[in-house]
C-alpha positions in Angstrom: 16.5 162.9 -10.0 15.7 159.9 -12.0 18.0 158.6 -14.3 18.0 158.5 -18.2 17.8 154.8 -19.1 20.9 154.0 -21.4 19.7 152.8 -24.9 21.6 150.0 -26.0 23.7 150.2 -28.9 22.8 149.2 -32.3 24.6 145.6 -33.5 24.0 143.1 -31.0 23.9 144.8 -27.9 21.4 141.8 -27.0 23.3 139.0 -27.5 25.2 138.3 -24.2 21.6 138.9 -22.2 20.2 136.1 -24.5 23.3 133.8 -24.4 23.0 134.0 -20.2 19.1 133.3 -20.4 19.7 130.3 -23.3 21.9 129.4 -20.3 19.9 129.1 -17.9 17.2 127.3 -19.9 19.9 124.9 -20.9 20.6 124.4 -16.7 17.4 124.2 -15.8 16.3 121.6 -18.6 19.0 119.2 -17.3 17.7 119.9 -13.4 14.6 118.6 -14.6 15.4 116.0 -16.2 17.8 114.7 -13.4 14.9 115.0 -11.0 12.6 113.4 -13.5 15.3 110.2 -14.1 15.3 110.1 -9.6 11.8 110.6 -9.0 11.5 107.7 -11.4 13.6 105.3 -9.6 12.5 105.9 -6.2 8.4 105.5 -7.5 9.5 103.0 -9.6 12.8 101.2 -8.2 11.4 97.4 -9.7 12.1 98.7 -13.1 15.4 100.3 -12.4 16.8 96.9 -10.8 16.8 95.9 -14.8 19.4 98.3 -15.7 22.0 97.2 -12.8 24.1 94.0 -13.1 24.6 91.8 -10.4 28.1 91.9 -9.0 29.6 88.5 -7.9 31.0 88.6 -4.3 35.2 87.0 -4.7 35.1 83.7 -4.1 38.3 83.7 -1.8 36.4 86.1 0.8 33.8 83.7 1.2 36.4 80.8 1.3 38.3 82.3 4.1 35.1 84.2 5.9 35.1 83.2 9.6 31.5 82.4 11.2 32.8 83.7 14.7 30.6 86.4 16.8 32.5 87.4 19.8 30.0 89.9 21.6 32.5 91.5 24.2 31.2 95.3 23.4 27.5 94.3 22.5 25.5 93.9 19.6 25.0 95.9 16.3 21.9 95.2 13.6 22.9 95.5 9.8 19.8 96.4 8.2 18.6 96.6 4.4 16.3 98.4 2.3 14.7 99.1 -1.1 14.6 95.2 -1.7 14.8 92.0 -2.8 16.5 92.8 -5.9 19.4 92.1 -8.1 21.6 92.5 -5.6 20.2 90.4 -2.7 21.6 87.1 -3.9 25.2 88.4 -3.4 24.3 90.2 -0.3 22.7 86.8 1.3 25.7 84.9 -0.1 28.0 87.0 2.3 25.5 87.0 5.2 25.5 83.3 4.6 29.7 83.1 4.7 30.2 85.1 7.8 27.0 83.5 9.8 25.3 87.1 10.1 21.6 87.2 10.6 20.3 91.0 9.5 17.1 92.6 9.1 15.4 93.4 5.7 13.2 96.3 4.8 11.6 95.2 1.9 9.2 96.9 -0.8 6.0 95.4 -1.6 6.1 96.0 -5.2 10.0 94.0 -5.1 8.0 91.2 -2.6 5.7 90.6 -5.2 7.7 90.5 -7.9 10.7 88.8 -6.0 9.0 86.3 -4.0 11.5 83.5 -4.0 14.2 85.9 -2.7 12.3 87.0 0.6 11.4 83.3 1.0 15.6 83.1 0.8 16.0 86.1 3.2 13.9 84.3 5.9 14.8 80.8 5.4 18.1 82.1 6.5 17.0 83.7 9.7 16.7 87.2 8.4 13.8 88.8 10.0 11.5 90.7 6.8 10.4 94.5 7.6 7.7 96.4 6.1 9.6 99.0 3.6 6.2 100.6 2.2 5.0 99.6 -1.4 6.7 101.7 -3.7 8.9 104.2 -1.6 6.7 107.0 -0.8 7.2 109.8 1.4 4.0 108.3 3.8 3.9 111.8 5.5 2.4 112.9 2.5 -0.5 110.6 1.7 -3.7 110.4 3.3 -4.6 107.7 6.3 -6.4 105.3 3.1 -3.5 105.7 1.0 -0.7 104.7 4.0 -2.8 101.7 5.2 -2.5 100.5 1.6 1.1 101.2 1.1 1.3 99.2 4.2 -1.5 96.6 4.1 -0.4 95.6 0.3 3.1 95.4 1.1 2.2 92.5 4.4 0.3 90.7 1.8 3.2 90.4 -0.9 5.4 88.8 1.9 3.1 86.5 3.2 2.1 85.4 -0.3 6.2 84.7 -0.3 5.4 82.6 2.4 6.8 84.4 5.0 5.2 85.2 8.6 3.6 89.3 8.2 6.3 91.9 9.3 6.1 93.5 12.6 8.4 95.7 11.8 8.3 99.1 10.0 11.1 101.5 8.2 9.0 104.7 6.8 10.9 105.6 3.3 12.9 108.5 4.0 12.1 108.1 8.0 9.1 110.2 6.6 6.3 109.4 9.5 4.0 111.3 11.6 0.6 110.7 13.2 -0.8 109.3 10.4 1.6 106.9 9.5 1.8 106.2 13.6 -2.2 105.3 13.2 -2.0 103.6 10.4 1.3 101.3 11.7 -0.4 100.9 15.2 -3.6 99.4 13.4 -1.4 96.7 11.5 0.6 96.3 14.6 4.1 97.2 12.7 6.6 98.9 14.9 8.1 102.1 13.6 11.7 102.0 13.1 14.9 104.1 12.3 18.6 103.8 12.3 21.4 105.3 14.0 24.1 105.0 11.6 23.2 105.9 7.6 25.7 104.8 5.5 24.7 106.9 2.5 25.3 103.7 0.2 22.8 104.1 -2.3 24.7 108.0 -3.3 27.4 105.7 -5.2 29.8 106.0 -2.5 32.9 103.5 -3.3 33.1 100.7 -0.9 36.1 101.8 1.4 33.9 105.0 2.5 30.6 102.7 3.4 33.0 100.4 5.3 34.6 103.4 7.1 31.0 104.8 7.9 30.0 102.5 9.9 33.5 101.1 11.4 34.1 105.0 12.2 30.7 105.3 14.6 30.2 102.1 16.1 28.6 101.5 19.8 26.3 99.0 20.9 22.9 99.0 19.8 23.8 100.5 16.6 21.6 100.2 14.0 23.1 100.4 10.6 21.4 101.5 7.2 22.4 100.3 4.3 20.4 99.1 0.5 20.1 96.0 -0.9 17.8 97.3 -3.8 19.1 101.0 -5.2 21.0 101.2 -8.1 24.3 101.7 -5.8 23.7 98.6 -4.0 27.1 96.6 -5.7 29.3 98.9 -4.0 27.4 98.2 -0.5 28.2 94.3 -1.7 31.6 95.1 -1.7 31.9 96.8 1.0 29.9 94.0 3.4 32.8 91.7 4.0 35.1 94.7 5.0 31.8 95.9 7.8 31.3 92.1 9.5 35.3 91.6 9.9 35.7 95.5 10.8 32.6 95.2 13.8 34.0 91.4 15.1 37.5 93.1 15.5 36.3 95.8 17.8 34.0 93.5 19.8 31.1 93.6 18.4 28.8 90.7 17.5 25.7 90.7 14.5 21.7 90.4 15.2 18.5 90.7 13.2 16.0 93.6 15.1 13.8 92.7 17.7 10.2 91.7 15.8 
């Protein structure tokens, strides 16, 4: 038997139905324009850098950092993406402190806009990495598009100066067999890491030290930003990281090229 619909009553029966669905026009506006404000920064990370301050690394850690590399367990690679940046200078200044060479996964659009800083990166015996040119998923584009990403982004870093990278980090370790085609033609190396800090989420210093001090072995490879807007907190945490690593036996190097 089918059932009588129920009429609603007369007075405003309608009212809680249209406060839930103002609700959930409310929520989804504020999704979207969350995912607008993201999508933003990652396409456009070179104009987000603006809106961060640089943070200054204590003087007195730098004083008393000790250049010392003991390598009695092996070696682990600190590695950095999304730059150069506003961050960078205090992230090289600590490098420079503790004697740590690292590897830097750089943008193009950054390079290019940044060139004295990648210059700085190398000078010090950083090796430079291709990072793509704005922070695309690559998977996603076709072969012309990748090979530019790519292509463009060798060019900003030898216009810095700079030898071309050999090296590449996919944004987002987004790859596949175009972006393997595409690498192989420029003769850049595909590579990932085997500890992600999750830096650039705002995590506070103390839990990006602990990541990495919590899952280290030799060969480790470990992620962390020198260009998203989070990147002061992985400054912070950097002196904490090198001391952590040397105590358990563990000595710094750059990537292979």
């Amino acid at each position: 038997m089918t059932k009588e619909p129920t009429v609603p009553a007369r007075g405003g029966s309608h009212r809680p139905t249209l406060r839930r669905h103002l609700g959930e026009l409310l929520a989804a506006v504020v999704a979207l324009a969350a995912m607008v404000a993201f999508t933003g920064y990652v396409r456009n990370p070179a104009a987000a850098e603006q809106e961060r301050p640089e943070v200054r690394v204590d003087q007195a850690v730098l004083d008393q950092a000790s250049r010392d590399n003991p390598c009695t367990r092996g070696r682990v690679m600190l590695t950095f993406d999304d730059g150069p940046d506003v961050h960078t200078p205090a992230v090289l200044e600590v490098l420079r402190a503790y004697g740590v060479q690292a590897t830097f996964f750089v943008l193009g659009e950054k390079a290019r806009a940044h060139p004295g800083l990648v210059a700085a990166e190398a000078a010090d015996g950083h090796v430079i990495g291709n990072h793509s040119w704005d922070h695309p998923h690559l998977a996603d584009l076709s072969a012309e598009a990748v090979r530019a990403q790519l292509i463009d982004t060798q060019a900003a870093v030898t216009a810095a100066g700079v030898p071309a990278p050999t090296l590449l980090r996919p944004p987002f370790g987004s790859t596949g067999p175009v972006v393997h085609e595409q690498a192989a033609a420029l003769r850049l190396r595909e590579v990932r890491w085997s500890i992600d800090t999750n830096d650039w989420r705002g995590r506070a210093a103390a839990d990006i030290e602990a990541a990495v001090l919590a899952r280290l072995q030799a060969g480790a490879v470990i992620l962390l930003h020198d260009g998203s807007r989070e990147s002061g907190n992985t400054v912070r945490a950097l002196p904490g990281i090198i001391e952590g690593l040397r105590r358990q036996g563990f000595c710094t190097a750059p990537m292979e090229p």
